[in-house]
C-alpha positions as CSV (number, residue, x, y, z in Angstrom):
1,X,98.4,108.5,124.6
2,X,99.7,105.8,127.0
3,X,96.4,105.3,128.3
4,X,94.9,105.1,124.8
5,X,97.8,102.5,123.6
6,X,96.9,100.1,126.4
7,X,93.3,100.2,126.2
8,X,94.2,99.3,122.4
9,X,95.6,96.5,123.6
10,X,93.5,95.2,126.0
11,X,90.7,95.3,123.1
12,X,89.1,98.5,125.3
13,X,88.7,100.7,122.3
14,X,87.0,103.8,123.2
15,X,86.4,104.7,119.3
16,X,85.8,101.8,118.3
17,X,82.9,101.0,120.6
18,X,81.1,104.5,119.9
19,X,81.1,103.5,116.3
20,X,79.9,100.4,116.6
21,X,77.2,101.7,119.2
22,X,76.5,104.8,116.6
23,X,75.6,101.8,113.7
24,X,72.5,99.9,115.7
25,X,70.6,97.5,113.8
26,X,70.4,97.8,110.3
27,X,66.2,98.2,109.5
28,X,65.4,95.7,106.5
29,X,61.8,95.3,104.6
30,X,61.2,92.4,102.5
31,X,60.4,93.1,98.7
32,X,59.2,90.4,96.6
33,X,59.6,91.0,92.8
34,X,58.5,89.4,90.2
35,X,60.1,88.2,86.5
36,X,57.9,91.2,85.1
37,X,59.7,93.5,87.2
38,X,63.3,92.2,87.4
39,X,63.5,90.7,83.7
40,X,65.9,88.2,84.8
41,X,66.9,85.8,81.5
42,X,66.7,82.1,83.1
43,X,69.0,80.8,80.6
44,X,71.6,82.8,82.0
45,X,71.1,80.4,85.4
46,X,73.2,77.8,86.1
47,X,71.6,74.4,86.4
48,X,74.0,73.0,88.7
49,X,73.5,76.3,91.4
50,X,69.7,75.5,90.4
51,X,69.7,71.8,91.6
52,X,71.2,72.6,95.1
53,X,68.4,74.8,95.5
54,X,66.0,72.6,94.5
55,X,67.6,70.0,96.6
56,X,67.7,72.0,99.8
57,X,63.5,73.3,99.2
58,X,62.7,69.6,98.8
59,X,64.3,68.9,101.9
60,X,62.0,71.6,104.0
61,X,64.7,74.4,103.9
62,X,64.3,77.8,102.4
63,X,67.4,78.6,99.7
64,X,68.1,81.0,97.2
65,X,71.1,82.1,94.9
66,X,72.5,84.8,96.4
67,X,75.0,88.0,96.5
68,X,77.0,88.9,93.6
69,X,75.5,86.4,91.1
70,X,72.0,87.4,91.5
71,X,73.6,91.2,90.8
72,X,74.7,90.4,87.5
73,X,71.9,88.4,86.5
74,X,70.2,91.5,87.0
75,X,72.6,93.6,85.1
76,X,72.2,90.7,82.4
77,X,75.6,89.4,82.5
78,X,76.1,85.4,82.9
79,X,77.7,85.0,86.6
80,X,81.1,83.8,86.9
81,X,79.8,82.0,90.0
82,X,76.8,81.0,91.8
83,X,76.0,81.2,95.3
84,X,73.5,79.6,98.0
85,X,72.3,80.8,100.9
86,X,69.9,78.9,103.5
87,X,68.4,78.7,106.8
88,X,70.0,74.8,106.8
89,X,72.9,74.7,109.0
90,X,76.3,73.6,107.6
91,X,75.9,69.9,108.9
92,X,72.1,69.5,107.3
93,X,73.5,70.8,103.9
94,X,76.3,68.4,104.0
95,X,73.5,65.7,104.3
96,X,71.6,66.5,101.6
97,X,74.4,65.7,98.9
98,X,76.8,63.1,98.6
99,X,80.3,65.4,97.7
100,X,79.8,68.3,99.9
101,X,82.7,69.3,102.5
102,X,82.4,72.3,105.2
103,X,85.1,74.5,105.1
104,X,86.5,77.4,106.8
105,X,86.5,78.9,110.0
106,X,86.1,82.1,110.2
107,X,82.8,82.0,108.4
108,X,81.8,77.9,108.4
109,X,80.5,77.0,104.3
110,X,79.8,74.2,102.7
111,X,81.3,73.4,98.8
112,X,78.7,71.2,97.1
113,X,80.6,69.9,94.4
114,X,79.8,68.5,90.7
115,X,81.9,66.3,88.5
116,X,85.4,66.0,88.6
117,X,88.8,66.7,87.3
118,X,88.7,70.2,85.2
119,X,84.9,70.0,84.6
120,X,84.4,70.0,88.3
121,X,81.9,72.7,89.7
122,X,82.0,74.3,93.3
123,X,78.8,75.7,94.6
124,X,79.3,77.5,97.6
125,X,76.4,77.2,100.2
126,X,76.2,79.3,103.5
127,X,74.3,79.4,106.4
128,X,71.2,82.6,107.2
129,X,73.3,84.8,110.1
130,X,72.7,86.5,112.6
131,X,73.1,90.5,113.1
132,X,74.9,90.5,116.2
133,X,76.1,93.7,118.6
134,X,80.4,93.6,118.6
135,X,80.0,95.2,122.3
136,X,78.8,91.9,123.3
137,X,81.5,90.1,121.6
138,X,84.4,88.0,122.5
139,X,87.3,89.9,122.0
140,X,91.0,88.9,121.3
141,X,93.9,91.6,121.1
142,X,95.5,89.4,118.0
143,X,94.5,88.9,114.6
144,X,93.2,84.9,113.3
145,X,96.7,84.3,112.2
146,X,98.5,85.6,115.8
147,X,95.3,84.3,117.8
148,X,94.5,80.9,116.4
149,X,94.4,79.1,120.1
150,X,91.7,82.1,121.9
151,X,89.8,81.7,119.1
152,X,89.2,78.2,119.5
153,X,85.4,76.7,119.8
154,X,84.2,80.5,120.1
155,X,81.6,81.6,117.3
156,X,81.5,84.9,117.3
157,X,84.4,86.9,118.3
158,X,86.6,90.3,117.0
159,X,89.8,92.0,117.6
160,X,90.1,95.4,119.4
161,X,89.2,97.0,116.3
162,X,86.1,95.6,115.9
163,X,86.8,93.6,113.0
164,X,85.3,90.2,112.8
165,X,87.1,87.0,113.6
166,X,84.6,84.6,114.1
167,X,80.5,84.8,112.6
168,X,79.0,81.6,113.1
169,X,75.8,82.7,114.4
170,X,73.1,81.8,112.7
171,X,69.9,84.1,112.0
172,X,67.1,84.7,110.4
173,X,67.1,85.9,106.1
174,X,66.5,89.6,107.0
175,X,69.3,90.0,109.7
176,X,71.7,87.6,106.9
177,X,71.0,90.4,104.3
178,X,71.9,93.5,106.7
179,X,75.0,91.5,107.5
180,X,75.9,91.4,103.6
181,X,78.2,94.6,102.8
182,X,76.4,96.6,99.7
183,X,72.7,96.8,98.8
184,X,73.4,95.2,95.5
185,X,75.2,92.0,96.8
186,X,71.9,91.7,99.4
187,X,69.7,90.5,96.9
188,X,67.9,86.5,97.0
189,X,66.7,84.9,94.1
190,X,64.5,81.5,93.8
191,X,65.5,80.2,90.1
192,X,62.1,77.8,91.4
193,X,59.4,80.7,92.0
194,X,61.5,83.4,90.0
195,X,61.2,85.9,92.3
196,X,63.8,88.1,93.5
197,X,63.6,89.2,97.4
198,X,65.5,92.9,98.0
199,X,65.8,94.3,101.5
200,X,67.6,97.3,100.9
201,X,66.5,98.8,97.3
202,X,69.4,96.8,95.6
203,X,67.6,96.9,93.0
204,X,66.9,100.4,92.2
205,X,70.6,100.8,93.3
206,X,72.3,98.4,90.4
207,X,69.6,100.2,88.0
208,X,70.9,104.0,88.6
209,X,74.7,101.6,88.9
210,X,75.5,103.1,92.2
211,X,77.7,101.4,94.7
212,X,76.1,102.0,98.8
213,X,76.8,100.5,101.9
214,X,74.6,98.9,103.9
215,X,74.4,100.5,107.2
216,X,76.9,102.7,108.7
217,X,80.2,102.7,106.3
218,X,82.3,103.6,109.4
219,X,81.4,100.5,111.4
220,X,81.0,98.1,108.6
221,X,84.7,99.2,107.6
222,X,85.8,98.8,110.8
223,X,83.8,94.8,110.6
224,X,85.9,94.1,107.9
225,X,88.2,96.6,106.7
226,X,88.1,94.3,103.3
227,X,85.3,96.2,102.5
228,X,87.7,99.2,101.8
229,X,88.8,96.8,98.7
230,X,85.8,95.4,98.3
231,X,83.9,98.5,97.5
232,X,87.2,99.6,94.9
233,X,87.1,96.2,93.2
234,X,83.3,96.5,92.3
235,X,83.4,100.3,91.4
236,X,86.4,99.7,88.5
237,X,84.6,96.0,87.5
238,X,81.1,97.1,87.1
239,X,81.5,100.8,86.6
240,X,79.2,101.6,89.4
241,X,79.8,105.4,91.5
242,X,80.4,104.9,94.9
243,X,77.5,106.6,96.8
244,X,79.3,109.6,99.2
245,X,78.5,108.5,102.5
246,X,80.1,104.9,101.3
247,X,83.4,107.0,99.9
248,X,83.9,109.2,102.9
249,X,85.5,107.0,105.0
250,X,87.8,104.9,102.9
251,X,90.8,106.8,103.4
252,X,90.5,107.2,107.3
253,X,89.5,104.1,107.4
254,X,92.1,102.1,105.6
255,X,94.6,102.1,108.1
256,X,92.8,99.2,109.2
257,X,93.9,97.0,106.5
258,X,97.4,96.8,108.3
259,X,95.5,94.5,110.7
260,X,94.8,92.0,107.9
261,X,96.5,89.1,107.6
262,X,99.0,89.7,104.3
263,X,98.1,86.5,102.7
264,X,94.3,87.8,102.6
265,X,95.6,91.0,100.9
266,X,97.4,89.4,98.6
267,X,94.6,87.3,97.8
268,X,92.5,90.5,97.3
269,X,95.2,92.0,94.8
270,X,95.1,89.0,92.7
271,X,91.1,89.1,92.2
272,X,91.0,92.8,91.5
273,X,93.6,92.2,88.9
274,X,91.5,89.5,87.2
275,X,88.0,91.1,87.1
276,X,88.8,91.9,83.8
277,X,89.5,95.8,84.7
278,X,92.5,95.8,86.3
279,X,93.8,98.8,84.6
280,X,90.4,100.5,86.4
281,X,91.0,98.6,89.4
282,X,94.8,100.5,89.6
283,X,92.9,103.9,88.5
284,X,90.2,103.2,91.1
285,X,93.4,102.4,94.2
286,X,95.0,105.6,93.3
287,X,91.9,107.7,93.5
288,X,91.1,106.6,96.6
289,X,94.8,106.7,98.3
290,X,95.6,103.1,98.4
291,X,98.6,102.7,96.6
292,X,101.5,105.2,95.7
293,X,103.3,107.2,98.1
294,X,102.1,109.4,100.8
295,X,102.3,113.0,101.2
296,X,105.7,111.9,103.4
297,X,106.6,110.3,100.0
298,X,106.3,106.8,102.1
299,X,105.0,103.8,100.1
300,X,101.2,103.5,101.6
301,X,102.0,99.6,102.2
302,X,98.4,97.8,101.8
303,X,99.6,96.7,98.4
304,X,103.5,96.6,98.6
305,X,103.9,95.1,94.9
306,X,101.5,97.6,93.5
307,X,103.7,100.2,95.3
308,X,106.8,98.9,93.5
309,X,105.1,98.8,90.4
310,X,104.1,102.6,90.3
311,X,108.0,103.4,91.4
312,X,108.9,101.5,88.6
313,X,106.6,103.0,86.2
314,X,107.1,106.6,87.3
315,X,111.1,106.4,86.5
316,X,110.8,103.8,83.7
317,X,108.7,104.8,80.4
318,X,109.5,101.2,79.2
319,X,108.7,99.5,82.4
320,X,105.2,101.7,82.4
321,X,104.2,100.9,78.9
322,X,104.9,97.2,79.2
323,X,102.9,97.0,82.4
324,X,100.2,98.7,80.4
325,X,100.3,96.5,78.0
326,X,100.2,92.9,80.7
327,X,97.1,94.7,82.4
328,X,95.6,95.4,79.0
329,X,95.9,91.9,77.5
330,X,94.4,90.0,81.1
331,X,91.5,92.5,80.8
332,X,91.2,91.1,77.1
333,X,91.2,87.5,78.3
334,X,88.8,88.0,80.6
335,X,86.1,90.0,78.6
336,X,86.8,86.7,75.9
337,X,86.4,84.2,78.5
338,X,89.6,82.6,78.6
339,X,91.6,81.7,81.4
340,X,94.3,83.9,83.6
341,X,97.4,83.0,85.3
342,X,98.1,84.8,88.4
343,X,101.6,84.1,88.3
344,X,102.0,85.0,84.9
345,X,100.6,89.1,85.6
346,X,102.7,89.0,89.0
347,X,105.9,87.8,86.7
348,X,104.8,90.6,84.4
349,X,104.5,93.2,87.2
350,X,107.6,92.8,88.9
351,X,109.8,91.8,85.9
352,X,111.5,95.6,85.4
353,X,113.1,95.0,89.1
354,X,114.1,91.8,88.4
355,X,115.5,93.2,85.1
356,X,117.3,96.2,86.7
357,X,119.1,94.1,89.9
358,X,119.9,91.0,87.1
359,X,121.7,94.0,85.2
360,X,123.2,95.0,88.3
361,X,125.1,91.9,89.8
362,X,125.8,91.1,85.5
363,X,127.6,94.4,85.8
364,X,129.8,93.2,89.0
365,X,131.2,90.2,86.5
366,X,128.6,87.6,87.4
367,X,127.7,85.1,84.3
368,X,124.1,86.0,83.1
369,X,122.6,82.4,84.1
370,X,123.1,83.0,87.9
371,X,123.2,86.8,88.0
372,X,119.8,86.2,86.6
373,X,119.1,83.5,89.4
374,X,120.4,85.8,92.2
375,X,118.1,88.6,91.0
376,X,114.6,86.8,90.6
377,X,115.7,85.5,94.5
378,X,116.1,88.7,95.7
379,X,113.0,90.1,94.2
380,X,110.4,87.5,95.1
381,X,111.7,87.7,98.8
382,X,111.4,91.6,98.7
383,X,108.0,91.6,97.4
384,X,106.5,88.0,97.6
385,X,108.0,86.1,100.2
386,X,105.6,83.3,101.1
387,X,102.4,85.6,102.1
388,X,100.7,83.8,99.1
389,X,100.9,80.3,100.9
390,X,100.9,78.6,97.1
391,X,104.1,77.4,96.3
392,X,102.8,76.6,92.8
393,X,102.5,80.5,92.0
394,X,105.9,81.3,93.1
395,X,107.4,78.2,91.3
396,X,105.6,80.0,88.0
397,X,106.8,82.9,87.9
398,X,110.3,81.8,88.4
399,X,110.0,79.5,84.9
400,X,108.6,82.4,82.9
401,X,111.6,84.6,84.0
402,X,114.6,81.9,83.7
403,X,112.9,81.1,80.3
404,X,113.5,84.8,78.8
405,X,117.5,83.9,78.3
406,X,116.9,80.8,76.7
407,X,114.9,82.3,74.0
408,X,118.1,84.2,72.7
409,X,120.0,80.5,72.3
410,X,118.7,78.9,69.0
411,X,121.5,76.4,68.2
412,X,122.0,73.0,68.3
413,X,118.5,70.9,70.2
414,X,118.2,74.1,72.5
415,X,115.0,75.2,70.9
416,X,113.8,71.4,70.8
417,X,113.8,71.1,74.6
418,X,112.4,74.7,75.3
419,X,109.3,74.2,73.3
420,X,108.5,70.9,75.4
421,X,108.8,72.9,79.0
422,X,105.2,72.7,80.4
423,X,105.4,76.9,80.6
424,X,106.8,77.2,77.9
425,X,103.6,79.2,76.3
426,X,103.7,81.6,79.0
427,X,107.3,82.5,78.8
428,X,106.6,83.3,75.2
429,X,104.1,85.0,75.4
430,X,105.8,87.2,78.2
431,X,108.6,87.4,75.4
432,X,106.4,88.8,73.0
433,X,105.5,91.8,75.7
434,X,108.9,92.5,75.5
435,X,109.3,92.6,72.0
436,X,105.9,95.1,71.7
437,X,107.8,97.6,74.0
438,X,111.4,97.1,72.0
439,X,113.3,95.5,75.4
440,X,113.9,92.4,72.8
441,X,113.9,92.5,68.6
442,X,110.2,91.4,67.0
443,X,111.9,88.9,64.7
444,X,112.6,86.9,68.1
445,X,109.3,86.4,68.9
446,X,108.2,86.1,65.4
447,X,111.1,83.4,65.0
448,X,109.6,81.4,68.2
449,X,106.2,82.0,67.2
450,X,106.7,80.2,63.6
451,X,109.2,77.8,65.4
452,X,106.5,76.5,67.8
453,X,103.9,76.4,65.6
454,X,105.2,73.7,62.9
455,X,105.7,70.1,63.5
456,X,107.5,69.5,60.1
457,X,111.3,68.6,60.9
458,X,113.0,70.1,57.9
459,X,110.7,73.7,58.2
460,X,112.1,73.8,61.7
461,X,115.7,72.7,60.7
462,X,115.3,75.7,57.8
463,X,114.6,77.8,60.6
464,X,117.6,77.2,63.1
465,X,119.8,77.4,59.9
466,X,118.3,81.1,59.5
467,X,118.9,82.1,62.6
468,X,122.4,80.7,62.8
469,X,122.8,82.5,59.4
470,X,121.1,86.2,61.0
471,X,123.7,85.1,64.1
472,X,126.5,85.1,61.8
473,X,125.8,88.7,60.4
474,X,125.4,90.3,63.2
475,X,129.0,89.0,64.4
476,X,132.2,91.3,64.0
477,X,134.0,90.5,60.8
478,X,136.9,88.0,61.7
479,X,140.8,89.2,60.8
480,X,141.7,87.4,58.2
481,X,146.1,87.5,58.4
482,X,147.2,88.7,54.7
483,X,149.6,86.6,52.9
484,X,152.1,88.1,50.9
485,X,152.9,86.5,47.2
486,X,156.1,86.1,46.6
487,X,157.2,87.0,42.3
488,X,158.1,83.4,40.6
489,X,161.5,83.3,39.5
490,X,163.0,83.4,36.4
491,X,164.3,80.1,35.0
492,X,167.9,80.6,36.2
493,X,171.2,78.2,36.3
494,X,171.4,75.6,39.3
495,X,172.7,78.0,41.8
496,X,170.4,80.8,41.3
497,X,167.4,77.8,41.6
498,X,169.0,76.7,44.7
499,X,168.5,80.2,46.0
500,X,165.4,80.7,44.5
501,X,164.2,77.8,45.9
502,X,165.8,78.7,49.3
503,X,163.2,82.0,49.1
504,X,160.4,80.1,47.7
505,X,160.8,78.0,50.8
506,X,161.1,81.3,53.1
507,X,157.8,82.8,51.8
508,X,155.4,80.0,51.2
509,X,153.5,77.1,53.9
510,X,156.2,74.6,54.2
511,X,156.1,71.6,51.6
512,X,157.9,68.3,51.5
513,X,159.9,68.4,48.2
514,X,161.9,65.4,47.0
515,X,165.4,66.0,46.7
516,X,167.1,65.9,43.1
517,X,170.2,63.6,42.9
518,X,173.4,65.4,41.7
519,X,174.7,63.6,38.5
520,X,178.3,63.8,36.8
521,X,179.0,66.9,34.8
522,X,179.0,65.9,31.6
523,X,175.3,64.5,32.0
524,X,174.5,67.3,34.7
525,X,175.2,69.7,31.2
526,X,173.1,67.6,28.8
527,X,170.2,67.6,31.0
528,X,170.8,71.4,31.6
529,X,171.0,71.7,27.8
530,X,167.7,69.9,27.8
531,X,165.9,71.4,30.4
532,X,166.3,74.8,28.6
533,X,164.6,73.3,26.1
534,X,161.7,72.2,28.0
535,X,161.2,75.1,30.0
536,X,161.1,77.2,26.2
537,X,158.5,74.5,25.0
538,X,156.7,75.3,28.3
């Protein structure tokens, strides 16, 4: 075991050279296929992706759209993006177009870009590579984020695993397709000619919707344990089978994934929830072992948040149905082609543990404002941390859960100032998921949605008066102290008065009264006379 641990280290792999000696060179036959054959619709091309090859032929290269777009094409869906490949190298590509950039280092592209601002379009072009034996490899016992100075200047270079660090080896179009990971993504396609070239029967494969990898699964797992993902991503989005000998090894296998760097992962989570299946995509993870617990009833780690999130649903019937609902509503905005937030579906997936710890501190006396504060913190460095590398997310999902307070206070120019927060759309609708699973009242959502949908002054003046007015109802009925009456007293001779008076004075709220001057006797009893007159006419 000792001796097994340090070859490890020292990148002497014993298994992992007999697999990758077991995989030899992937065989490949060219197939040319026509428009009669492959029925490709050419308006569902993208003119831009069509240019750049045009460009690059006029320029003595060979190019082609390639990969995933050329699958759904095929599959006659519009591609969400278009890809190039070509036997130019990097640096000839850049020269052929006047905003193009090279990026990347493990695999060295080129973005051709087109326009600006929001309309901008990225094409991304790559280079033909090279099939290349990992025995003959550089090897490093890191990973690209732990190894960063080794792998400096080398092109072609992996880790004791096997898995690739560096592939900047360029090749001819045949070895480029066995390089690609499924038949279906091997595919080339000249918008020019309109013929598609297959290597592999990719084809026949996305006809009878079957997901197969090319070459041996074991070593291209072991490549680029990605693939493990890879291959569940595109069995939930395009609701292919994957082929046996492609499924066998993913659960051996994906103990490999704890070699990859977690900001990739997390990258990798995010696009499976946004292909617009993500509830298949969490279907298709638990099938194959990927998330959950282990038979040790250990979280599996490759996806820590989506291991939190089944916790959470499996005690919560709340927390499950209003995760339900988030995934539900992104693959709804997809299929209708608008956009999705990350941050917002991450904010929706982790909310019920921010929710529990914010009850939590609120329950040791904290005010609600900064228990609220102390529980997001604690959450996003559980789960989050800074593996993303986009501040911009994190800062996101943050606003949409310091908003949900705010919506209770609708007084005063409260409302006014929430409505104008750039995020203010998302926190609402975030609110309304809460209302659809009864964690807040429908008439609050309701409220915000009429609220923030009028510009008229006195309509929105009517409405904080209504909801100051509900606010009032639902309050505990104040005490109101009872005042006892006292009888009024009969008309009585100056003494009893006096004392009446004195009572009066007792009993009621205290009232200046003028004091009446005492006269002589005589007059005092002709007034007296009188007065009993007066109070009879009375």
């Amino acid at each position: 075991m000792i001796k097994k641990f340090i070859d490890k280290l020292l990148g002497r792999d014993e298994d992992g050279a007999k697999a990758r000696k077991a995989a030899g060179p992937v065989k490949a036959r060219r197939v040319e296929i026509g428009p009669d054959e492959h029925r490709i619709d050419p308006s569902l091309l993208d003119e831009r992706a069509v240019r750049v090859v045009q460009t690059l032929k006029e320029a003595g290269f060979e190019a082609y759209i390639v990969g995933g777009a050329v699958r759904d094409l095929l599959l006659g869906v519009r591609p969400k993006d278009f890809d190039v490949a070509t036997n130019a190298t990097p640096e000839q590509v850049k020269a052929q177009f006047r905003r193009a950039f090279i990026i990347g280092r493990r695999f060295r592209i080129v973005h051709v870009v087109h326009g600006r601002g929001r309309e901008h379009e990225v094409i991304e072009v790559s280079t033909f590579r090279a099939v290349l034996d990992a025995a003959t490899a550089e090897q490093v016992s890191g990973n690209e984020k732990t190894s960063k100075s080794e792998l400096s200047g080398k092109s072609h270079v992996v880790d004791a695993e096997g898995r690739v660090l560096r592939d900047n080896v360029w090749g001819p179009q045949d070895e480029d397709a066995a390089r690609r990971d499924f038949t279906v993504n091997a595919m080339y396609y000249d918008p020019l000619s309109q013929v598609v070239v297959d290597y592999f029967n990719g084809l026949a494969d996305a006809r009878k919707k079957v997901l197969r990898m090319i070459g041996d699964p074991v070593a291209r797992y072991r490549e680029d344990p990605v693939r493990i993902v890879r291959a569940v991503r595109f069995a939930a989005k395009l609701g292919f089978a994957i082929e046996p000998k492609t499924r066998a090894p993913i659960r051996e296998m994906s103990a490999l994934l704890e070699n990859v760097p977690a900001s990739r992962l997390f990258d990798e989570m995010v696009k499976l929830l946004q292909t617009g299946h993500a509830v298949k995509s969490l279907a298709e993870l638990q099938t194959q072992q990927l998330i959950g617990r282990d038979e040790k009833n250990r979280p599996r780690g490759v996806f820590p948040i989506l291991d939190a999130v089944l916790d959470g649903m499996a005690r919560d019937p709340q927390c499950e149905r209003f995760v339900q609902l988030a995934l539900q509503d992104t693959d709804r905005r997809v299929g209708e082609d608008k956009p999705v937030a990350p941050s917002f579906l991450l904010a929706c997936l982790l909310w019920h543990e921010v929710l529990g710890r914010w009850q939590q501190i609120r329950s040791q006396g904290e005010a609600p404002f900064p228990a609220l504060q102390a529980a997001i913190d604690a959450v996003f460095d559980a789960r989050v941390g800074d593996i993303s590398g986009r501040g911009k997310l994190g800062a996101d999902m943050r606003e949409i859960w310091s908003m949900q307070p705010r919506f209770e206070r609708r007084l005063g120019n409260s409302p006014f100032s929430l409505i104008e927060q750039p995020r203010f759309r998302a926190g609402f609708d975030f609110l309304r998921l809460r209302a659809a699973v009864g964690e807040v009242d429908e008439s609050l959502g309701t409220w915000w949605e009429e609220f923030s949908s009028t510009n008229d002054e006195i309509e929105r003046r009517a409405l904080l008066d209504a909801a100051r007015e509900a606010s009032r109802k639902h309050e505990p009925a104040r005490r109101v102290p009872k005042v006892h009456s006292v009888p009024r007293a009969a008309p009585a001779a100056a003494g009893d008065a006096a004392e009446a008076d004195a009572a009066t004075a007792d009993a009621a709220p205290a009232k200046k009264r003028r004091r009446r001057r005492r006269k002589p006797a005589g007059e005092g009893a002709a007034v007296a006379a009188a007065g009993g007159e007066q109070h009879d006419a009375d």
